[in-house]
Steps between C-alpha positions, in 0.01 A plus 500: 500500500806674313348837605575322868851423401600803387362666771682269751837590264467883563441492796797315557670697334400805635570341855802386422650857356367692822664257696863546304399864488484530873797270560718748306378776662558375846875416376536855348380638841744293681833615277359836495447546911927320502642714245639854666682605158439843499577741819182734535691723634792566314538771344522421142573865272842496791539147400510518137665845477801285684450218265521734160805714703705164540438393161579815300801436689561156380337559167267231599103474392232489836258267499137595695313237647161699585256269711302431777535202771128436419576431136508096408676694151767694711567198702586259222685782364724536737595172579531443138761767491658331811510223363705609185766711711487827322 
């Protein structure tokens, strides 16, 4: 009988973590196919040669985001830094 019980437990469990699993990978999917961050075809050693030329300039710092518009990490990333107005 408790053998039954746990059994019924795990597999609850185990049901219950694909299910979040899946729901947070359809959600990831979703930002991921919205989010058009990065231009694939920009030219990015003319970019950041510009970037490093205007701040020598200004005797500022440059600041790299590196990412893809696939990544759920890059994503966050840069809204985060949106979101705090550098």
């Amino acid at each position: 009988m408790i053998n039954k019980i746990n059994d019924f437990r795990l597999n609850k469990l185990i049901f219950l973590s694909l299910f979040f699993y899946i729901c947070f990978f359809t959600l990831n999917i979703q930002a991921q196919k919205k989010a058009q961050i990065f231009n694939p075809k920009a030219n990015a050693k003319k970019d950041i040669n510009e970037a490093v030329a205007i701040a020598k300039k200004q005797n500022k710092n440059v600041l790299l985001q590196i990412g893809g518009n696939w990544c759920p990490w890059s994503i966050k990333f840069h809204n985060l830094l949106r979101m705090i107005k550098l």
